[in-house]
N, C-alpha and C positions, 0 to 999 in steps of 0.2 A: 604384834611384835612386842615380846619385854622385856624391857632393857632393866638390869640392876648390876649394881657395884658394889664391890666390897673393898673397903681404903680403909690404908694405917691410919692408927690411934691420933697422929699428928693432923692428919688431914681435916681440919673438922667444916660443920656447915659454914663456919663465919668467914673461912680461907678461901673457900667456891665461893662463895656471896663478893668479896674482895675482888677475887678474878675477874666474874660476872660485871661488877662495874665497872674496873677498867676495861670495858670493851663495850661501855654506852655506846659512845660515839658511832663507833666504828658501825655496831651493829644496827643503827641507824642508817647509816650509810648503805647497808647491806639492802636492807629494807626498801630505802627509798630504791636503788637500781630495781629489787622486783616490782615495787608497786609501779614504776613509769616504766620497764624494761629496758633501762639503756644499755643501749647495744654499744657504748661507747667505754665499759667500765668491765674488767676479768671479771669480776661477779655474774655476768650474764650470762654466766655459762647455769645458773640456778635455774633462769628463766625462759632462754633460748626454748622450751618445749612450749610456750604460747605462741611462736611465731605461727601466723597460718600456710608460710609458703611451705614450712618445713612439712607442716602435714599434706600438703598438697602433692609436695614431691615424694613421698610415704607413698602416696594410694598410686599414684602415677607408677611409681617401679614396683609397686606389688602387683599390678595386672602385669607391668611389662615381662615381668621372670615369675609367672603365675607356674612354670609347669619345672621349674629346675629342683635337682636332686641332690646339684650337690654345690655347695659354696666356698669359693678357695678364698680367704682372707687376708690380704698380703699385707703388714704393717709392722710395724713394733711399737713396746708400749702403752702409749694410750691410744694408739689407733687400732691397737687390736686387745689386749687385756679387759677393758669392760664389756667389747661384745661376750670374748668367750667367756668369761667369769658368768655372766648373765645367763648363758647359753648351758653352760656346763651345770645350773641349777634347774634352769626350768627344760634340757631338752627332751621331746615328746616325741624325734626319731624320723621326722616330716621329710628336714634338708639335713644331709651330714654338711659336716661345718670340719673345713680342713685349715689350717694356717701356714703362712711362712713369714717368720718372722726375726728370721737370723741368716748369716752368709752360711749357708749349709749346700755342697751339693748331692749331698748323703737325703738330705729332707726332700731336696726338689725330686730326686729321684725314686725316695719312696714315696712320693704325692702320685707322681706320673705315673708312677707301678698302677696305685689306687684308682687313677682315673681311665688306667685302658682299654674297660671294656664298654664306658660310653661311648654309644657309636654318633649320637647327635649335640651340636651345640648346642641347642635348646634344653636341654637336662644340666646343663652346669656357666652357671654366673662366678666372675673372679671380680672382686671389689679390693682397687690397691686404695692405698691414705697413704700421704704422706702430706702435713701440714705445713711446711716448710718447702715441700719441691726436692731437695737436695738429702732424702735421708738413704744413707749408700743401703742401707741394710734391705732396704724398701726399692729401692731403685737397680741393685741387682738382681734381688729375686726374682720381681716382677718380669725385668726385660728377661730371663733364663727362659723363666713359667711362660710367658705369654709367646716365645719363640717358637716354644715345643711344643706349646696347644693352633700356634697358627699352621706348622708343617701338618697335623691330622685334622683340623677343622678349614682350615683356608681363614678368609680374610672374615667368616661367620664368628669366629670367637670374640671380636672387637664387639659385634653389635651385641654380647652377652660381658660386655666390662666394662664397671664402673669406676673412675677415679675419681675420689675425693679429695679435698686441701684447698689450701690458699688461691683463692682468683689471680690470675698473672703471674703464677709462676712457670718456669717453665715446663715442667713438671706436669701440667694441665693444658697446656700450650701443645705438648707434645700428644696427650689425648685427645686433644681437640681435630690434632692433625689426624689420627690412627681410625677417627669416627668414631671412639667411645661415648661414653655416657657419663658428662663430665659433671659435679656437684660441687658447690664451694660453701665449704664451714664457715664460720665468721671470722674471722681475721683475731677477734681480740678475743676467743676462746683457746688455754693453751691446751695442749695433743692431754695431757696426764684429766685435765677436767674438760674433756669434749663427750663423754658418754652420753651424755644428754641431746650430744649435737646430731648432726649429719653424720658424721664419724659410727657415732654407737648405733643410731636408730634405723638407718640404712640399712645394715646387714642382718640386724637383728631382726627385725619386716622381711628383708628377702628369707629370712629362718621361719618364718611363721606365727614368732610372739605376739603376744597382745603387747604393741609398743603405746597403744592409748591407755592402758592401765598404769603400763612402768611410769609412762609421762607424769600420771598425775598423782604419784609417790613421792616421784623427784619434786614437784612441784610442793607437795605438803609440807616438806623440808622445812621450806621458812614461813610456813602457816605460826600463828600466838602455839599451837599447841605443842608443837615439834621443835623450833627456833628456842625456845628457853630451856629446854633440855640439850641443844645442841650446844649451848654456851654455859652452861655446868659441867656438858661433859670436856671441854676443850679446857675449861679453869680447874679441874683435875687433873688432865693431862701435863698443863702446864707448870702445876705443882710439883710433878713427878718430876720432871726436869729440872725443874729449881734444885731439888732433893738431891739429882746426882744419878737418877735412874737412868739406866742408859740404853737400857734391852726391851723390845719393844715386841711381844709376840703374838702374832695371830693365831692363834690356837682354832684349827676349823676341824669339829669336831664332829663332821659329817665331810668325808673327804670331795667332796663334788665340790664344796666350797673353800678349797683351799687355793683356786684361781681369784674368787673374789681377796681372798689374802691378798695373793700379788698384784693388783688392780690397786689395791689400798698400799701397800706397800711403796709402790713405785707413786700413789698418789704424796702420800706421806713424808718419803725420805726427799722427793724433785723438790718438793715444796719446801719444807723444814732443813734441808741438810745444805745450810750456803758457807761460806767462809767467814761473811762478813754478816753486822747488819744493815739495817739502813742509816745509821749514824758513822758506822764507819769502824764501830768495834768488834774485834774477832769472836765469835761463835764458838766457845768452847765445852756446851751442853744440849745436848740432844740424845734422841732416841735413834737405834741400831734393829729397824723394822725387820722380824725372821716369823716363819709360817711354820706352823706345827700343821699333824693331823694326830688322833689315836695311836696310831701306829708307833708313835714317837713318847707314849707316855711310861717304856720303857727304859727310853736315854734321858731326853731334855728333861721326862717326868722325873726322875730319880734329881736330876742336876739340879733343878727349882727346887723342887723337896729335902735337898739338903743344905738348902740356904745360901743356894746362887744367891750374891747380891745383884741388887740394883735391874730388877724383870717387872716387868707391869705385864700383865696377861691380856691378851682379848678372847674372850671365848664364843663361839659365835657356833650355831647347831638352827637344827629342826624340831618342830614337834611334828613330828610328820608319823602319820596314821596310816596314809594310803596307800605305801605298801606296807608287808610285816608276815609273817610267819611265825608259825608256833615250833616249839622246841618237842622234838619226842623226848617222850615219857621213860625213853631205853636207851639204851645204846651210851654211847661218849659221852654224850649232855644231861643224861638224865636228873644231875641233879639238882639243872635248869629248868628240867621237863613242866612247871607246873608255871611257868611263864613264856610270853614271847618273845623277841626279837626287840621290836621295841621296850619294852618294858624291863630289859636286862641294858638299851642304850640308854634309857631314861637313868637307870641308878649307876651307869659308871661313871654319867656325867653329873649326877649328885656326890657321887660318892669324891669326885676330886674336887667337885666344890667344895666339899665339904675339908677335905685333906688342904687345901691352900689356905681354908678360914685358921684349920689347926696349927699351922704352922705360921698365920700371919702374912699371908702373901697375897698383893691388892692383884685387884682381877675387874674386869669388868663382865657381862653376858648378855647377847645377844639372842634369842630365843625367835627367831621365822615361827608364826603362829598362822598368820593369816592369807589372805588370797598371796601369791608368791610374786608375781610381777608387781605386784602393786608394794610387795614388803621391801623385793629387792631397790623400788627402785625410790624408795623413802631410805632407806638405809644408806644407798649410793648419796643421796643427794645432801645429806643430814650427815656423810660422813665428808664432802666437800666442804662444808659448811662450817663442820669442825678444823676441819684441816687452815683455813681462813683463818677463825677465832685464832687457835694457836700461833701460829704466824706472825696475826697483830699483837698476841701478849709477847714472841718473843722480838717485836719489833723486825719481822723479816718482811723482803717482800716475798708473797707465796707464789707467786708467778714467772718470776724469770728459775733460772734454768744453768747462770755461767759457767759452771762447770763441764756441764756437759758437752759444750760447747769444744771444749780444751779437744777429747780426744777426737770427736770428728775433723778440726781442723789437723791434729795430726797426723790422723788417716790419709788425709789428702796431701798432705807435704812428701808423706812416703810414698803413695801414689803419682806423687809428680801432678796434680790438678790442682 
C-alpha cells in the first residue's frame, strides 16, 4: 500500500512533529488497551480480532451456511457499510450480497422480485444488526423481509438467520424466541467502528473472504510500523481544520471503492461532527465528508481546480493488473491504440496529481498495491485510528453519537412510541 501527501507551503514537518506530541499520552493509552486487550476501553474495537471466541464462532457459521447463494444484509450504517465497502472491493461472485438498509418498500420489494426463484432455504442466509435493539430502520425492514421469506419458506428460514447486537436487548430476546442464530458484539464497540467486530466479520465469512487476512491488516494498524504514520497523518488532518478547511473529499478513483468512501465518511463525520467539546466549548470547525468517483472530474474536477476554497482531497485507487485490456489500434480509440486500459488509468490519475500539485491543492493518496484483504483491512483499521488521533487533538469524544440520537427519538414521538 503507498500512502503519500502533498500539503501547503504552511504546513511544514515541525507542525506534524507538534501534533504528533500532543497526542503522547493518548497514543500510549491506545497502545496499552491493544497490548492487554481491554475489553473495557472504545479502543477495543482495534483489537476485538484476537479474541479466540470470535474466531471460533467464524468457522462454526461458515460450515453452518457452507451451501448459501445469496446473503440479505439488514442494518444501517455501521452494521452494514464496512461489510459492503469490503465486499464491493474484493467480491469474486461466490454469494451475492443484497442489503436493506433504509425504510424502503420499493427496496424490500425489488430484493423479493430478486429472491423468487430460490426454491430452498438452504441457498439464502439473512444476517440483521442492530447494536442497540431499537434501530426502526433495521427493525422494520427486517420484521417486512423475514414475514415474506417465512410465508414461502415456513418456520426453515429462522434456522438460516442471524442476529447480531447488544446481549439483552430486546431486539435479540425476540431472536432468541423466533430460534435464530443469535451473536452478541461487545457492548463497548460503537456500530460506526464494529467492522472488525461480529458486525463485519460475520457476513463477510458467510461471503467467502479471507476474514483471517483482513484480521490481521486490521490488526498491523497499531504495529511501530503503521501506528506513527497513523498519527502524522491525523496531525495533518488536524492542521487542516485549524486552517479553516472545511471540505473533506473522498476521491475513489476506481468506483468499486467509493462504498469504502461512505464506510469512512459516516466513520469520520459520527466521530468528529459533535456540538460541543469535552470541556463544554462549541465546535465551530470541522470537516464536511463528500465522495467523488472519475466520473465527477468533470464538475467537482473543474470546481477544485478553479480554486474552491477550503477541500483537502483523499485520493484512494488500485494498482491493479489483474484485469486490463488492450486498446485497438483503429477505430474511436486509436489514438490510445499503443496502450492499455490500465496504463491510460495509471496517467489520468497522474495527470490530476499532477494538476492539484499545479494549482496548490493538498491531497493525500492511497495506492492498494498488495494482497487486497490484507490492504483493506490495514487501511480500515489505520483509518479508525486516525479518526481517534483527531478526536483527541480536537478534544472530542470519538465515541458517542448525541445527535443522532435527537431524530430517532423524534421519530418515535410522531410515531406515538
Amino acid at each position: 500500500m503507498y500512502l503519500s501527501n502533498f500539503d501547503i507551503a504552511t504546513l511544514t514537518e515541525k507542525t506534524v512533529q507538534t501534533g504528533v506530541k500532543k497526542l503522547k499520552k493518548y497514543r500510549e493509552e491506545v497502545l496499552k488497551v491493544v497490548e492487554s486487550n481491554d475489553s473495557t476501553r472504545s479502543e477495543y474495537s482495534l483489537v476485538h480480532v484476537k479474541n479466540p471466541d470470535l474466531h471460533d464462532t467464524l468457522d462454526a457459521l461458515k460450515k453452518k451456511f457452507s451451501k448459501i447463494e445469496h446473503l440479505v444484509l439488514v442494518g444501517i450504517g455501521g452494521s452494514n457499510l464496512g461489510t459492503k465497502a469490503i465486499h464491493d472491493v474484493l467480491d469474486k461472485g461466490k454469494v451475492e450480497l443484497h442489503c436493506i438498509d433504509t425504510v424502503s418498500a420499493y427496496d424490500v420489494e425489488q430484493l423479493l422480485l430478486k429472491l423468487k426463484s430460490i426454491r430452498s432455504a438452504s441457498k439464502l442466509a439473512v444476517c440483521v444488526i442492530s447494536k442497540s435493539g431499537n434501530t426502526a430502520e433495521t427493525l422494520v425492514g427486517a420484521g417486512v423481509l423475514l414475514s415474506a421469506l417465512e410465508k414461502k419458506f415456513k418456520k426453515a428460514i429462522y434456522n438460516k438467520t442471524i442476529f447480531i447486537g447488544n446481549p439483552g436487548t430486546d431486539f435479540m430476546k425476540v431472536g432468541k424466541r423466533l430460534n435464530v442464530t443469535t451473536v452478541s458484539m461487545p457492548e463497548i464497540v460503537g456500530g460506526r467502528y464494529s467492522v472488525a467486530t461480529e458486525v463485519g466479520l460475520i457476513p463477510l465469512a458467510l461471503l467467502g473472504h479471507d476474514t483471517d487476512t483482513l484480521m490481521t491488516g486490521v490488526q498491523d494498524a497499531t504495529s511501530d510500523e503503521f501506528e506513527s504514520v497513523v498519527a502524522e497523518s491525523a496531525s495533518r488532518l488536524h492542521f487542516y481544520i485549524t486552517k479553516g478547511f472545511s471540505h473533506y473529499n473522498f476521491f475513489a478513483f476506481e468506483k468499486r471503492l467509493a462504498t469504502l468512501g461512505a464506510w469512512y465518511r459516516q466513520l469520520f463525520a459520527e466521530s468528529i461532527g459533535k456540538e460541543k467539546d469535552r470541556s463544554g466549548k462549541l465546535v465551530t470547525k470541522g470537516f464536511l465528508p463528500t465522495i467523488s468517483t472519475p466520473v465527477e472530474l468533470h464538475s467537482v474536477g473543474q470546481l477544485y481546480l478553479s480554486g474552491f476554497a477550503g477541500v483537502y482531497t483523499d485520493f484512494v485507487t488500485f494498482d491493479d493488473e489483474v484485469i486490463n485490456y488492450n486498446i485497438p489500434k483503429t477505430g474511436v480509440s486509436k489514438v490510445y491504440g499503443k496502450f492499455d486500459m490500465q496504463e491510460v488509468a495509471t496517467a489520468l490519475y497522474g495527470g490530476v496529481m499532477g494538476a492539484y500539485q499545479t494549482k496548490n491543492l493538498p491531497y493525500r493518496s492511497t495506492i492498494f498495491t498488495e494482497d487486497l484483504p490484507y490492504s483493506i483491512g490495514l487501511f480500515m483499521g489505520m483509518r479508525m485510528l486516525e479518526t481517534m488521533y483527531v478526536a483527541e487533538l480536537m478534544n472530542l469524544n470519538a465515541f458517542d453519537q448525541p445527535n443522532v440520537e435527537l431524530y430517532k427519538n423524534k421519530t418515535r414521538d410522531i410515531l406515538g412510541l
